[in-house]
C-alpha positions in Angstrom: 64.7 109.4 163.8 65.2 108.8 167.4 63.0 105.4 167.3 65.3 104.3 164.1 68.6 104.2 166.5 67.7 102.2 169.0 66.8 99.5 166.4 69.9 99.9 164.6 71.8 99.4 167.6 69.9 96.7 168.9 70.4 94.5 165.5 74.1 95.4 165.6 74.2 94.4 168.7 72.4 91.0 167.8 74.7 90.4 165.0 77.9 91.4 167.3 76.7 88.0 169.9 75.9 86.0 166.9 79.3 86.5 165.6 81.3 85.7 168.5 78.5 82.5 169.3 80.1 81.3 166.1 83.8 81.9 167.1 83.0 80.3 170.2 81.6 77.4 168.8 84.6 75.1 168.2 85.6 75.8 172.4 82.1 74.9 173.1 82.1 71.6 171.0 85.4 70.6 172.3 84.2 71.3 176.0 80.9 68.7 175.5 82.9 66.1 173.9 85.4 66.3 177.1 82.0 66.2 179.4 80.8 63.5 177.7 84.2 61.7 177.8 84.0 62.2 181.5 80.3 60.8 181.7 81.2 57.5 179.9 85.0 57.2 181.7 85.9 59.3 184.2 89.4 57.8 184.4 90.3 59.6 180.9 90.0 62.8 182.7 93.4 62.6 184.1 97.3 63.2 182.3 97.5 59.8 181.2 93.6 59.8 179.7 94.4 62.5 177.9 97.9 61.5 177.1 96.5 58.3 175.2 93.9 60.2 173.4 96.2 63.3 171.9 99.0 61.1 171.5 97.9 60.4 168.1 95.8 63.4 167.4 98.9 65.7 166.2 98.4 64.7 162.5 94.7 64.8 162.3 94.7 68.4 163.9 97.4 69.3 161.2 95.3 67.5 158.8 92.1 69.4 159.9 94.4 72.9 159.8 95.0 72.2 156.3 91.5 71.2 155.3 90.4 74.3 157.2 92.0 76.3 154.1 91.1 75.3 151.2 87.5 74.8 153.2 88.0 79.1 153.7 88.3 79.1 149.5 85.3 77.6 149.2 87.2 74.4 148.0 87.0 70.9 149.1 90.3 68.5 149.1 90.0 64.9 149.0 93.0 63.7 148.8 94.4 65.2 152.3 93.8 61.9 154.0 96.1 60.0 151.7 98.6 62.4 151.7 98.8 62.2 155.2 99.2 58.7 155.0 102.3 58.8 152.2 103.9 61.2 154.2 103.4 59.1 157.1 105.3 56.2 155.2 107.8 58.7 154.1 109.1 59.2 157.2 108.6 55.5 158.6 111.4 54.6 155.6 113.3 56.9 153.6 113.6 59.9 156.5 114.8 56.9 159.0 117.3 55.2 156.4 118.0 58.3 154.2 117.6 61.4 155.8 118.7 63.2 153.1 116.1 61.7 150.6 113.7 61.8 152.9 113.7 65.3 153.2 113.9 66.0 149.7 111.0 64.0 149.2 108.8 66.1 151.8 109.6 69.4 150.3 109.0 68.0 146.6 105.6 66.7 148.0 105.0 70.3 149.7 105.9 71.8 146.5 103.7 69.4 144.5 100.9 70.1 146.6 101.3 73.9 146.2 101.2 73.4 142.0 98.3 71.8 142.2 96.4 74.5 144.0 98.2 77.0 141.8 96.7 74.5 138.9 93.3 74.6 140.5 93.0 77.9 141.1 94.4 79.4 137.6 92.8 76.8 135.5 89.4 77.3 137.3 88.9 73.8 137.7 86.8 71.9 140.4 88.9 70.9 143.4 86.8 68.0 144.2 87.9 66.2 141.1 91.3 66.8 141.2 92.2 66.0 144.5 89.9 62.8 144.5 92.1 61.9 141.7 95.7 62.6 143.6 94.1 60.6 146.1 94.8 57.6 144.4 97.8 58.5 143.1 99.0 59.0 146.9 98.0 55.9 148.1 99.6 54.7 145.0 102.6 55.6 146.2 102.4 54.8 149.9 101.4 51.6 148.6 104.8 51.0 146.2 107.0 52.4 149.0 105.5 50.4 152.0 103.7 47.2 150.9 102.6 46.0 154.4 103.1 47.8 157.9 106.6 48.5 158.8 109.3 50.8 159.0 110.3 53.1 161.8 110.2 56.9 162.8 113.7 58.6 163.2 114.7 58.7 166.8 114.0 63.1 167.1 110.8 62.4 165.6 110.1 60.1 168.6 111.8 62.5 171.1 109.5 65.7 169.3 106.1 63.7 170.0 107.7 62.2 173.3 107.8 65.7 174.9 105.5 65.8 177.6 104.4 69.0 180.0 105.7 69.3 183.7 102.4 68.5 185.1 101.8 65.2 186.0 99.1 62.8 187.4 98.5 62.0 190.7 98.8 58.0 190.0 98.3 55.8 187.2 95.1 53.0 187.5 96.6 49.3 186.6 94.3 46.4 186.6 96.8 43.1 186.8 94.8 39.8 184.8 95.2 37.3 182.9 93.0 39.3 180.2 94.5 42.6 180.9 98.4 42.9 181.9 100.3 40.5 183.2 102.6 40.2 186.0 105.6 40.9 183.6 103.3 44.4 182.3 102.7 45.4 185.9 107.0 44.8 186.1 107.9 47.0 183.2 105.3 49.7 184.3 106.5 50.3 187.7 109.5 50.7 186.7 109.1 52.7 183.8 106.6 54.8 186.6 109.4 54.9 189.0 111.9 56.5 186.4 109.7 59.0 185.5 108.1 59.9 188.8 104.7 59.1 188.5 102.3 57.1 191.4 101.2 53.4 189.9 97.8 52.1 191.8 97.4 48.5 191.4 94.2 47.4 191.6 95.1 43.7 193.4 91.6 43.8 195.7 90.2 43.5 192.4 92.0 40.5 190.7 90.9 36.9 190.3 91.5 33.8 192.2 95.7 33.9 191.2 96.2 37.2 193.1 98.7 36.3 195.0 101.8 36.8 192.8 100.6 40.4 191.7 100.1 41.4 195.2 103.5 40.4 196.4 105.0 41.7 193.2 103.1 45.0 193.5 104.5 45.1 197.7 107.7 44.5 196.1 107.5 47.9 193.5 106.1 49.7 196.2 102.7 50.4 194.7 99.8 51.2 196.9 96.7 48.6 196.6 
């Protein structure tokens, strides 16, 4: 009886770390695609490198949330992706022209979405099917409402995903070419730098044969070489 504990305790033990090795897994995947971000680019590993890579990352990691659901039911959905996308166009015309419409067209699609769970779930019928089916009936839609790229986001959406932490970089790396930015890029950034306190390094001992006019325009702004 004494020899029988140990073992018990061992294996719940065993199954404790296995539990929280899985919990820990999504931290420990983020943490090696950072390292290896940092391997290939080291200048991403600053608040601008990570600025330009989460800027757009908002609606795939509400996306992902989402998915993360119906994944828990043992449920697949399909059409999440275009959804994204109709909402996306949603907001670019109707929520920027219409406010009004706009919103009432986000809460019927929110409540549209929610019947069709409630469909797939009392029905018993098989998610893959009917969501690959919205699919198309969303990018239907995106497609009638915005035919080719356009529209615009209302100004608080912009000011929402414009928000940025009190933390800032030490400087921001600019590389002035013909092929990169020009002389009028290096302009608008230093000022746009200057207004909202951050350090601009221009790289002129790295430019071409024409580096005259960046290096006097960069001595002008004030940036260090």
């Amino acid at each position: 009886m004494s020899a029988v504990a140990p073992v018990r305790s061992a294996n719940a033990s065993g199954a404790e770390w296995r539990r929280r090795l899985r919990a820990a897994l999504p931290a420990l995947s983020l943490a090696l695609v950072v390292a290896a971000i940092a391997w290939l680019n080291p200048r991403a590993i600053s608040y601008f490198g990570f600025t330009l890579m989460l800027n757009l990352a908002i609606p795939i990691a509400l996306a992902t949330m989402a998915q993360m659901f119906v994944i828990a039911g043992n449920d697949l959905d399909l059409s999440i992706g275009t959804f994204v996308g109709f909402v996306c166009c949603v907001t670019a015309t109707w929520l920027h022209d219409t406010p009004w419409l706009g919103v009432l067209a986000l809460l019927g699609c929110i409540a549209l979405y929610a019947a069709l769970g409630a469909l797939i779930y009392m029905r018993n019928l098989p998610s893959i099917v009917v969501t690959l089916g919205m699919s198309f009936v969303w990018q239907g839609l995106a497609i009638l409402l915005l035919p080719k790229p356009g529209g615009k986001a209302p100004g608080w959406v912009l000011a929402i995903m414009g928000v940025k932490p009190p933390f800032v970089p030490a400087e921001l790396d600019v590389f002035v070419e013909s092929i990169a930015f020009t002389n009028e890029h290096l302009a608008r950034m230093g000022e746009l730098a200057a207004r909202h306190g951050l350090l601009l390094h221009c790289h002129v001992e790295q430019l071409g044969s024409h580096r005259s006019v960046p290096v006097a325009l960069a001595a002008k702004l004030a940036l260090p070489p």
